[in-house]
N, C-alpha and C positions, 0 to 999 in steps of 0.2 A: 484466447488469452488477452490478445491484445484490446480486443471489444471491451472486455471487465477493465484493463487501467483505463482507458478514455471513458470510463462509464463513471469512475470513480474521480477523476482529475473534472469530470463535467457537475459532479455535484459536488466538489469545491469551488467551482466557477460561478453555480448556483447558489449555494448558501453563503460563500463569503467566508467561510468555519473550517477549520482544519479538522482531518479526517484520518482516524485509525482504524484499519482494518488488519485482520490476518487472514493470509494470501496461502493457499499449497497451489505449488507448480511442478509439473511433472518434467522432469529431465531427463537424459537416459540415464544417468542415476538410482534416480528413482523419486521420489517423494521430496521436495522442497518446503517446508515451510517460512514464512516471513510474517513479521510485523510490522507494518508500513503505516510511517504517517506522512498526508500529504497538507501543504500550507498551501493559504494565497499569496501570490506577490503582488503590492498592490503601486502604483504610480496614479498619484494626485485623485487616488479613491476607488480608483479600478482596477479589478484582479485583469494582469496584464500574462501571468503565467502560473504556476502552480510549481512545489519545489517538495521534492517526496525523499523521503530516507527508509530504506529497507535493513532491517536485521535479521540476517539469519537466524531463526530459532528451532531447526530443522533436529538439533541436538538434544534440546530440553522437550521437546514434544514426543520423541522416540521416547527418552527417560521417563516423563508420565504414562505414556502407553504400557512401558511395561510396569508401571507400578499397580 
């Protein structure tokens, strides 16, 4: 799992471009879903970090499945 976010944080590092994806992570739970976006930080032109916000959407996804 953790391969996939540094795969993702690496091409925002690459294109410069902010990037959504949706993410399922398995918990003992059971089934996570998320909508992640991640941005560049940038200082004097260069992406120096990357800054992601996840929302659970674990709720509405169940609710489509069963529709």
């Amino acid at each position: 799992m953790a391969e996939k976010f540094q795969q993702n944080d690496q091409r925002v590092y690459e294109t410069r471009e902010q990037v959504e994806i949706e993410e399922v992570i398995q918990t003992d739970d059971g089934r996570q879903y998320f909508f992640t976006r991640i941005v560049p930080l940038f200082d004097n032109g260069s992406v120096y970090a990357t800054c992601g916000i996840a929302t659970n959407i674990t709720e509405q996804k169940e609710y489509e499945e069963k529709l």
